[in-house]
C-alpha positions as CSV (number, residue, x, y, z in Angstrom):
1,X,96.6,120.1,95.0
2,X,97.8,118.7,98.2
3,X,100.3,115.7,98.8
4,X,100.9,114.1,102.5
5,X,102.4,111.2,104.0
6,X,101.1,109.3,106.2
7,X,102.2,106.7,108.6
8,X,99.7,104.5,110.7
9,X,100.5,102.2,113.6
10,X,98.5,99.9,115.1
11,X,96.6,96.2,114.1
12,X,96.8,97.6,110.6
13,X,98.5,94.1,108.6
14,X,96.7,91.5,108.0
15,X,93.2,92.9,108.0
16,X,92.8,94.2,104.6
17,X,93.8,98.0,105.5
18,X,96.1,98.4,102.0
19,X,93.0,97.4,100.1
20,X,90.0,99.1,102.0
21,X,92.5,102.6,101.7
22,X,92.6,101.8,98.1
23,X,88.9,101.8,97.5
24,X,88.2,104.6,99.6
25,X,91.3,107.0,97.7
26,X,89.6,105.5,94.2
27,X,86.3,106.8,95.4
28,X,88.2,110.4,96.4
29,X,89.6,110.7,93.8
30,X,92.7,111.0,94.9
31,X,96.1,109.5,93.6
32,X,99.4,107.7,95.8
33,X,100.4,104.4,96.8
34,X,100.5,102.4,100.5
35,X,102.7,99.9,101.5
36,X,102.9,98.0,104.2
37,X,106.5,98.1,106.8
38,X,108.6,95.9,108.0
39,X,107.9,97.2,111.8
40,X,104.0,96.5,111.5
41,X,103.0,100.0,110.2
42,X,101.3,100.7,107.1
43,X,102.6,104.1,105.2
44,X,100.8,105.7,102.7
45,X,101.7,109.2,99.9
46,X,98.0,110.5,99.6
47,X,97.7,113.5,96.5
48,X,94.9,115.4,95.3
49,X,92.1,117.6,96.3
50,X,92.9,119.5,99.5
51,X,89.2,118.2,100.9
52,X,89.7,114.7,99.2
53,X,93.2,113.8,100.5
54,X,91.8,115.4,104.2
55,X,88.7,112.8,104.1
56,X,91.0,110.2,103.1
57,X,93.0,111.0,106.0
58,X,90.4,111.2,108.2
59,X,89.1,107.4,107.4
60,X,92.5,106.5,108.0
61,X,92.2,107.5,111.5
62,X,90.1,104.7,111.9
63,X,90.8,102.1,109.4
64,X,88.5,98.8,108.5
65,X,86.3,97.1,110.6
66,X,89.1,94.3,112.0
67,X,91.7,97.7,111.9
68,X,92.8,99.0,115.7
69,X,94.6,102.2,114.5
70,X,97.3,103.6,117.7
71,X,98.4,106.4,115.8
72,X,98.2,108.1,112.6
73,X,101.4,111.1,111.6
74,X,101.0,113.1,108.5
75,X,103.5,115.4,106.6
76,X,103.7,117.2,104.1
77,X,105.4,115.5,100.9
78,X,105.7,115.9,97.1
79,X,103.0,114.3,94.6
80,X,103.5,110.7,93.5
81,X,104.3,111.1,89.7
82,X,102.4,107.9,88.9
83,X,98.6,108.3,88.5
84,X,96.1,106.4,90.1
85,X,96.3,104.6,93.5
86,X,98.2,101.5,94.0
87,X,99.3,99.1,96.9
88,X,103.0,99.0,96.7
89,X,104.7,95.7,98.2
């Protein structure tokens, strides 16, 4: 089991990041939330299968179509103890 954060910069409000992360994590598999920040970012606690929670990562990196991603930092963090994926507000 593996737990990051994540925080992305970029043109990521406004064109349906939170929700396209949130199908692709329910198709991993893997459990967390996203939110999105008051600066413009989008942060994200990603928990689950080491390989899972690394290809979530990765599609992060790039985002939706109408997504310009800048720059994506990870950590390590502790598990979300809700199950499941949600966008947070």
């Amino acid at each position: 089991m593996t737990a990051r954060h994540v925080h992305v910069t970029g043109r990521v409000q406004g064109v349906s990041f939170r929700a396209w992360a949130r199908e692709r994590a329910l198709d991993l598999g893997v459990s967390g939330w996203i939110r999105n920040r008051t600066d413009g970012s989008v942060e994200a606690v990603i928990s689950g299968a080491s390989e899972a929670v690394e290809a979530l990562i990765t599609a992060l990196r790039t985002g939706p179509p109408a997504a310009e991603v800048e720059d994506l930092r990870v950590t390590a963090t502790d598990a979300p103890a809700e199950p499941g994926f949600r966008i947070r507000d």
